[in-house]
C-alpha positions in Angstrom: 348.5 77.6 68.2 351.1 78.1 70.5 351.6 75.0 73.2 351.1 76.0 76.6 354.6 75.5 78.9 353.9 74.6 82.4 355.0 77.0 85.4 356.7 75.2 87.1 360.2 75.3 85.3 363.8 75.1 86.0 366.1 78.4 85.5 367.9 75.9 82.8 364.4 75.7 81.1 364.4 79.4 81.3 367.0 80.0 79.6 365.9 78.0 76.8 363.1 80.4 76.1 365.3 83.2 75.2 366.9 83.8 72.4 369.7 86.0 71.3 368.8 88.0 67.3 372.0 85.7 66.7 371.2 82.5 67.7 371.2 79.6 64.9 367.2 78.7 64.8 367.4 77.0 61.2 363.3 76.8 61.2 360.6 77.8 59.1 359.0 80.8 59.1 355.6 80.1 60.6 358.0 78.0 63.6 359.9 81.0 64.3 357.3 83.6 64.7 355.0 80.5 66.8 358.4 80.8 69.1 359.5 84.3 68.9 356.5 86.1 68.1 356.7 88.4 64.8 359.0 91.0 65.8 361.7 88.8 67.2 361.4 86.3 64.7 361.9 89.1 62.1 364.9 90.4 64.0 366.1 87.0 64.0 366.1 86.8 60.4 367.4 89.8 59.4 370.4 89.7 62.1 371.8 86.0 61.3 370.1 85.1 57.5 370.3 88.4 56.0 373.0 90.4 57.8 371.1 93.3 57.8 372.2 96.3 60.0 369.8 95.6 63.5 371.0 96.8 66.8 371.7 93.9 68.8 369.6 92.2 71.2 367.3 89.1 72.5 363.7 87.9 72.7 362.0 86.4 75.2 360.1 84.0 73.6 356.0 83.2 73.5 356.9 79.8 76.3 357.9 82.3 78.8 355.3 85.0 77.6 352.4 81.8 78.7 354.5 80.9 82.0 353.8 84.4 82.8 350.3 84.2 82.1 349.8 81.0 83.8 351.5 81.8 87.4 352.9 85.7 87.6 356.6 86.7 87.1 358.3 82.8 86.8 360.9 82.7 89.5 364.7 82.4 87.9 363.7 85.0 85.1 365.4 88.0 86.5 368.3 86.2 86.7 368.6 84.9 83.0 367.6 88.1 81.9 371.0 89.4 83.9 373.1 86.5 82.0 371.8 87.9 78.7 372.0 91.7 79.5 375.2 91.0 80.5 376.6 89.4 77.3 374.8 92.1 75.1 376.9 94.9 77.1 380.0 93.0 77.1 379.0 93.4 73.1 378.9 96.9 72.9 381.2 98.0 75.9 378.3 99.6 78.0 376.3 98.0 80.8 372.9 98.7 82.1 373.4 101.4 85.0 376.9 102.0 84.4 377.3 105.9 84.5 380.5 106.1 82.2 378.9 103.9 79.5 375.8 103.7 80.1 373.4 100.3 77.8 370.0 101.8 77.2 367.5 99.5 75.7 364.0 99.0 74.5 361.4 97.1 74.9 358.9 96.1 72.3 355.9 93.6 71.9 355.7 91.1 69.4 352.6 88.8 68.7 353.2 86.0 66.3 350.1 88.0 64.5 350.7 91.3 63.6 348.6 93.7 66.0 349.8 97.1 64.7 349.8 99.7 68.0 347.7 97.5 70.1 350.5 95.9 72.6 353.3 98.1 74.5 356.3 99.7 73.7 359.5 101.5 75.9 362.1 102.9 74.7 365.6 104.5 76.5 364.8 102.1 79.4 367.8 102.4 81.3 368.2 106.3 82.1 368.1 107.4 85.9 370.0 110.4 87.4 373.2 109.4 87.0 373.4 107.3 83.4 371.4 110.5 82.0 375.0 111.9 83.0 376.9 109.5 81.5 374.8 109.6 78.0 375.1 113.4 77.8 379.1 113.4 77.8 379.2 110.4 75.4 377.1 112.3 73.0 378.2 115.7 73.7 374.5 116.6 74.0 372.9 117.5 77.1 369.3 118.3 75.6 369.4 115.0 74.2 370.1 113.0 76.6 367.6 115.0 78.9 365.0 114.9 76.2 365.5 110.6 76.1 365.5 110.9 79.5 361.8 112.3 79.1 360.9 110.2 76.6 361.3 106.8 78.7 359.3 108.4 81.6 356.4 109.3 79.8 356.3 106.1 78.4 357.1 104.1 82.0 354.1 106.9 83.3 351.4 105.5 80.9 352.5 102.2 80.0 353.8 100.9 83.4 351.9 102.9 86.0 349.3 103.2 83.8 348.8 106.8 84.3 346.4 108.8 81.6 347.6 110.1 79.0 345.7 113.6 79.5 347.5 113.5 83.1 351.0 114.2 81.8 352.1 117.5 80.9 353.2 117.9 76.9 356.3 118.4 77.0 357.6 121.7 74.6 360.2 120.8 71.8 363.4 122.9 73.0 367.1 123.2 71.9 367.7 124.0 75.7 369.1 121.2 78.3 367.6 123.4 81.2 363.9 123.2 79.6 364.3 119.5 78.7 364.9 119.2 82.3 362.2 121.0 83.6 360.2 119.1 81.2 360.8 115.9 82.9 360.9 117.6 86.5 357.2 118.4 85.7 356.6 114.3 84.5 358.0 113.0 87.7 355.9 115.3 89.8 352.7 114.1 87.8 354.2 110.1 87.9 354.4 110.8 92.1 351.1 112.5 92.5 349.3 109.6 90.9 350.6 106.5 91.5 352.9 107.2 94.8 355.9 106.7 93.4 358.9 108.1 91.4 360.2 106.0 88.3 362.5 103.5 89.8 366.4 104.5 89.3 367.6 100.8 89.4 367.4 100.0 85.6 366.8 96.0 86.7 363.7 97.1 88.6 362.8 99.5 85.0 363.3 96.2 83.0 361.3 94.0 85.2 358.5 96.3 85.8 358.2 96.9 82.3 358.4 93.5 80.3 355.7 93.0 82.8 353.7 95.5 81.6 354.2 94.7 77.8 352.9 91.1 78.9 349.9 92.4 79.8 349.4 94.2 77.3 348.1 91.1 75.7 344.8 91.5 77.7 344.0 95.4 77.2 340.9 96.5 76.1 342.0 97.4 72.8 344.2 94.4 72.6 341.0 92.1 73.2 338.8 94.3 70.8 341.3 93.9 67.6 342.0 90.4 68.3 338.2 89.9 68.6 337.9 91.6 65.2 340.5 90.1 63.6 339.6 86.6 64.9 342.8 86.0 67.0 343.2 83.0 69.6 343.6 85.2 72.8 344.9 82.5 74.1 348.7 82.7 72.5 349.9 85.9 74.4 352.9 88.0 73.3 356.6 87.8 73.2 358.5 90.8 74.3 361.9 91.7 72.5 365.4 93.6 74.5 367.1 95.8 72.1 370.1 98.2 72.3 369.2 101.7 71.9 369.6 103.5 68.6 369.1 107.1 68.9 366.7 109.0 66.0 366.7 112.5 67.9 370.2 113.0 68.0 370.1 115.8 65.3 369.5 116.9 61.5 371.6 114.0 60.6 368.9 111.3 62.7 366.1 110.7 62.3 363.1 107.5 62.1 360.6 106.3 59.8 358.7 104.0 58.9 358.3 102.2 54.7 356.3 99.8 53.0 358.5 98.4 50.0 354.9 99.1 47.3 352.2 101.3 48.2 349.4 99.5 50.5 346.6 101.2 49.5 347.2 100.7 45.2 350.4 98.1 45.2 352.1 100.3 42.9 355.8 99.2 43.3 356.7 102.4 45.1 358.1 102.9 48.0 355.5 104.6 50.9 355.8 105.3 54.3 357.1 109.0 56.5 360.2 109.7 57.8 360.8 112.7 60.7 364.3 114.2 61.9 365.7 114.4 65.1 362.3 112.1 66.6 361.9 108.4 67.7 359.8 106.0 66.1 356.8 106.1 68.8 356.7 110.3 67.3 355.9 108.5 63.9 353.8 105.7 64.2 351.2 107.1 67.2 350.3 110.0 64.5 351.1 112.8 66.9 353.5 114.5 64.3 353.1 116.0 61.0 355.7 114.0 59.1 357.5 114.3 55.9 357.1 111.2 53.0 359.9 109.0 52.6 360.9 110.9 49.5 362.4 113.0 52.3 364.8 110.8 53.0 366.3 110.9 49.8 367.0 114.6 49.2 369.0 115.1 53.3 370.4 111.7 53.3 370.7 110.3 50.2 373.6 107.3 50.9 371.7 106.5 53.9 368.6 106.3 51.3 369.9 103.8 48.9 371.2 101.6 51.6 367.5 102.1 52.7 365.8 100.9 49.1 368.8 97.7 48.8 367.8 96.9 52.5 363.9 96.8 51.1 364.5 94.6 48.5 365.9 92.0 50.2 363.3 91.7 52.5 361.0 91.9 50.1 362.6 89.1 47.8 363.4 86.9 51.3 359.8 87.4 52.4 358.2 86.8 48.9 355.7 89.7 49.9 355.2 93.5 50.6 357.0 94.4 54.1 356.3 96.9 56.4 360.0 98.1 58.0 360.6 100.4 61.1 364.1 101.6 60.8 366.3 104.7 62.3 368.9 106.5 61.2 371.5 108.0 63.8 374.0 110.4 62.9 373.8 109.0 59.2 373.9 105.6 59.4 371.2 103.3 58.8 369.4 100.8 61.8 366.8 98.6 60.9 364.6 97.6 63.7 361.5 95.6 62.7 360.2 94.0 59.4 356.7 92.1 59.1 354.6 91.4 56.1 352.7 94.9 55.6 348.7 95.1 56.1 346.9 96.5 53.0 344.1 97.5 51.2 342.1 94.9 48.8 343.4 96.3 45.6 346.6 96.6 46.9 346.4 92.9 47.5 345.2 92.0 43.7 348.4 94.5 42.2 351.0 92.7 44.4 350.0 89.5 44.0 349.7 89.8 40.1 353.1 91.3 39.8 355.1 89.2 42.3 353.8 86.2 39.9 355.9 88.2 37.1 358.3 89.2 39.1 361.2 86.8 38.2 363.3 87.1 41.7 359.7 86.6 44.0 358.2 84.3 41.4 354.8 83.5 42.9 352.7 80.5 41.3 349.6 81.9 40.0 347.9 79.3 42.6 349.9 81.7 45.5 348.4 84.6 44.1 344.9 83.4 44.0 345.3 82.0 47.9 346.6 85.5 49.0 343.6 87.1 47.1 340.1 85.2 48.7 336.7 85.5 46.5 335.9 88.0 49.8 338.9 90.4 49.2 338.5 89.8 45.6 335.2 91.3 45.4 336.6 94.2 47.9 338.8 95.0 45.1 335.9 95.3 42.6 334.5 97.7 45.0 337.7 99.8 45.7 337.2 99.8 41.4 333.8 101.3 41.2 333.6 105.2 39.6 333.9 107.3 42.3 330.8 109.8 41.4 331.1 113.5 41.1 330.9 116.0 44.0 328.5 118.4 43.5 331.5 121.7 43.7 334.4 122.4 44.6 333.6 124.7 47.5 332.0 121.4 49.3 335.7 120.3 49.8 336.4 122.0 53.3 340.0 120.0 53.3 342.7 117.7 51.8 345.0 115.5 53.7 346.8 112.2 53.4 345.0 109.2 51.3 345.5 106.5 53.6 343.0 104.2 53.0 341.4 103.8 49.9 337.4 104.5 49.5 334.9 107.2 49.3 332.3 107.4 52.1 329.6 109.4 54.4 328.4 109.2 57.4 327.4 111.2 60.5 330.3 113.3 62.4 331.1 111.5 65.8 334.3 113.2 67.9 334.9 110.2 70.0 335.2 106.5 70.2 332.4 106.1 72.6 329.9 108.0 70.7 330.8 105.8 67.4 330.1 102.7 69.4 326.9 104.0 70.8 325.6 105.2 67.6 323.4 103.1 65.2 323.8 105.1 61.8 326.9 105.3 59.9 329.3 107.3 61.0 332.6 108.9 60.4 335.2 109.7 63.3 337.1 113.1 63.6 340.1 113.2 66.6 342.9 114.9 66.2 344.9 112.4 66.5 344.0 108.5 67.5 345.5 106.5 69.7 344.9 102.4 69.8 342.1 103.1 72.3 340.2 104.4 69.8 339.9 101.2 68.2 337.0 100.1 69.1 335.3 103.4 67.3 337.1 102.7 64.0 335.7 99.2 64.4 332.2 100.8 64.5 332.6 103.5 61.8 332.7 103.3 58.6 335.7 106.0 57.9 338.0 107.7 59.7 339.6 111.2 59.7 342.6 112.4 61.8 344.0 116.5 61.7 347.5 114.8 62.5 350.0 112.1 61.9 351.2 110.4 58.9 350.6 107.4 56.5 351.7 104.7 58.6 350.3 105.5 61.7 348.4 103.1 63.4 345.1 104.7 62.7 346.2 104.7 58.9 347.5 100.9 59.3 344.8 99.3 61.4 342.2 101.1 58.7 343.8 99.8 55.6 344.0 96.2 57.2 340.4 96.8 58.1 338.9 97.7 54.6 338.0 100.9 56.1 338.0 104.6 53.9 340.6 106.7 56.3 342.1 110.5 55.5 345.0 111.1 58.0 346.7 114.7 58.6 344.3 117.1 57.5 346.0 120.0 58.6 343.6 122.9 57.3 341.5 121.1 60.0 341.1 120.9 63.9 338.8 119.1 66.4 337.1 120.0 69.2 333.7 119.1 71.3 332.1 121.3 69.0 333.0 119.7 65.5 335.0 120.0 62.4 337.0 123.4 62.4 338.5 125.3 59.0 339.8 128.7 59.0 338.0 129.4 62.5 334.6 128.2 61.7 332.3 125.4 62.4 332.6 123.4 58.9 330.4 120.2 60.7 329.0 119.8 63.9 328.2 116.3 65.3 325.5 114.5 63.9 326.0 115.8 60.2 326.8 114.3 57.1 330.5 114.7 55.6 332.1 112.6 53.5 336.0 111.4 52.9 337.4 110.2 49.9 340.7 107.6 51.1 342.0 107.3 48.0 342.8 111.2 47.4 342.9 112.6 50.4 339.4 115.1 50.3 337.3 115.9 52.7 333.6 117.3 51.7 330.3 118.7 53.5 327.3 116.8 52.9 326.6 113.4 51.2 327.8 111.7 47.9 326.5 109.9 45.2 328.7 106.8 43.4 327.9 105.3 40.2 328.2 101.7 39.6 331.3 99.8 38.0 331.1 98.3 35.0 333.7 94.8 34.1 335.6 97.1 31.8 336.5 99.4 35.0 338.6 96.6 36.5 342.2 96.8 36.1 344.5 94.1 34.8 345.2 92.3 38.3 341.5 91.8 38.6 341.3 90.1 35.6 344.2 88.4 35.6 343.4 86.5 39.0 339.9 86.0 38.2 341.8 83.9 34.9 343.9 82.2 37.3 341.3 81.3 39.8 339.4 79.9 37.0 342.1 78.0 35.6 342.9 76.1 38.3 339.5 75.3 39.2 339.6 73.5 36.1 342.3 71.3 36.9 
């Protein structure tokens, strides 16, 4: 629990409660993230421990995060934030609203509990008329600069001025400067007709208005329904991390993604996770793009991917666990810009925890591998085991897309995350894509299919971490009011059965049948904890 910090505080106090990635915190883990929240203590880590490649920047910490919360906007903040702003340009040679060199940042939640999708994130805060000028000659690239111009105002529109997402126009993917500015001439129209106001050009009022918003983030609907669900104190509140822009969309040779170091859903030690050119990490993890596997990687930038798979080890051996790594690549070379212990699936929890007891660099006690592995999850695992039954034909198999959380299920069709809630049978639900306000309706279904996004989206993440079946980017597919769509045709309507299989990726009409599991259908990592648990129950 995270001690409350009184408002009334001196700018010296202030100061105190934000940190620099390369500041000397010499604490424990479990301090660190209590202080810096998740995300900054992970940046912390991999900046000054590990000397891993992370663009430069500061947290402010979970003390000023509760100040906040206590008594509004503490006064003295804006000030600090200045001092540090103006040591992190001084850094890198560019300074926030300087048109010649122009510092863009980010800005990016972080809960000392990891909350996949459920706080705020903004990135290219910093771009107004004139530094969109300033990034286009530096990078020899009006349409990207234009494009990131965009980007930061649809984010500021929804996030900030909390306009709806249905409200702003989509923008179209263009190789043209002219379009990418009539893109973001259409935004600002739709920003003034519904709030009043333009997005603010001074990037200190951008800043302000937006760690704001990522501070109340804490207290969103769908903040307060996963923390309900996953039992959270909503008491501790969230710290927000500054970071300098790294650019993914700057060509064929950029790009983002996002990689567990073993696979969640079977803790096979493989690397899993998507990667997409030219696009920015909120294009990957909001499951709004078809994107490639990480394998991808590999075969257009294969230096950049062995830097990737040394970086993944040693977070992996530094974190004694599986870790779930953000990371961009710009103009072939390799940023990584979060790392957190990754959520997973039950089974997944029995493989890894076996094998990083034999794994002579991690080296887990057996009595480590039995605490990450409950009796509860234990017995999930035995169920993720069972025989999965037989379809009845092939032709009941209206689609296939991305196994992204492991079980077989049916239920009743439901197209939205109201009607999931409201109804009392099973049910399974259909969207194009999600986005975190639909989890509330994953909470009340028991599966989950999406026509779009990739493996580690947040629908696929919160799923696995939830136990719940999930099939993600079934693109024979499409969604509408009227049901499931293949090839033109109603497949299912709402309110009848279909069935999803998470562990390969199938989608079926009608119900299915399972067969039970015997003990001999257990894997090795099933028995071997159930040996170790019983073992030291003994001693």
């Amino acid at each position: 629990m995270v001690k409350s910090v009184q408002p009334s505080c001196t700018e010296d106090r202030l100061a105190e409660g934000v940190f620099s990635f390369e500041h000397d915190h010499h604490r424990p883990a479990r301090e660190l993230d209590a202080l810096l929240g998740g995300k900054g203590a992970g940046l912390a880590e991999m900046t000054k421990t590990l000397q891993i490649p992370v663009p430069p920047g500061f947290t402010i910490g979970l003390g000023i995060s509760q100040l906040y919360r206590d008594g509004g906007w503490p006064a003295g903040l804006d000030a600090v934030l200045a001092d540090h702003l103006t040591e992190l340009g001084n850094k890198l040679g560019r300074h926030l609203g300087d048109r010649a060199d122009p510092l863009l940042v980010s800005v990016r939640s972080g809960a000392p509990v990891s909350m996949p999708g459920m706080l705020d994130t903004v990135l290219n805060l910093g771009l107004n008329d004139q530094t969109v000028l300033g990034l286009a000659e530096l990078a020899d690239d009006e349409r990207f600069a234009w494009n990131s111009y965009r980007r930061f105002a649809e984010m500021f529109a929804t996030i900030v001025r909390n306009i709806p997402a249905e409200a702003i126009p989509r923008a179209e993917n263009t190789s043209s400067a002219e379009i990418a500015r009539e893109n973001l001439a259409n935004l600002r129209d739709v920003v003034i007709r519904e709030s009043g106001e333009d997005i603010p050009q001074d990037p200190h009022i951008q800043l302000r208005e937006t760690v704001e918003a990522v501070f109340r983030s804490w207290d969103s609907p769908r903040a307060v329904a996963y923390r309900e669900h996953e039992n959270i104190d909503p008491n501790i509140g969230t710290a927000v991390s500054i970071q300098s822009m790294v650019f993914g969309n700057r060509g064929t040779d950029s790009g983002t993604g996002v990689v567990f170091t073993r696979d969640p859903n079977t803790g096979d030690p493989t690397l899993y996770g998507d990667y997409l050119p030219n696009a920015q990490g909120e294009d990957v993890v909001a499951g709004i793009a078809h994107t490639m596997e990480i394998s991808a990687l590999s075969a257009s930038q294969p230096r950049v991917a062995e830097q990737l798979e040394a970086v993944l080890r040693k977070l992996e051996v530094h974190y004694r666990d599986m870790c779930d790594v953000e990371f961009t690549v710009e103009q072939g070379k390799l940023w990584v810009l979060q790392t957190r212990v990754g959520k997973r699936g039950a089974r997944a929890a029995a493989r890894i925890a076996a094998d990083m007891v034999e794994d002579p660099e991690i080296a887990l006690t057996t009595a480590e591998a039995v605490e990450r592995v409950p009796n509860n999850l234990l017995d999930r695992a035995k169920q993720d085991c069972a025989a999965s039954g037989h379809r009845k034909s092939d032709k009941d198999v209206i689609a296939t897309g991305l196994p992204a959380s492991p079980g077989r299920v049916s239920g009743r069709l439901v197209l939205t995350a109201e009607a999931a809630v409201e109804s009392e049978d099973d049910v399974i639900l259909a969207r194009n894509e999600t986005s975190p306000e639909d989890v509330m309706g994953m909470s009340a279904s028991v599966g989950v299919l999406t026509t779009c996004g990739g493996l580690v989206s947040h629908a696929a993440v919160v799923a696995r971490g939830w136990g719940i079946p999930a099939v993600v980017g079934a693109k024979e597919l499409t969604v509408d009011d009227r049901g499931l769509f293949a090839d033109g045709q109603v497949q299912v309507s709402p309110g009848q059965t279909v069935t999803i299989d998470g562990g390969t990726g199938e989608v079926w009409v009608g119900g299915m049948e399972t067969d039970e599991a015997t003990e001999t259908d257990y894997p090795r990592e099933i028995i071997l904890l159930e040996q170790w648990r019983s073992e030291l129950a003994r001693e």
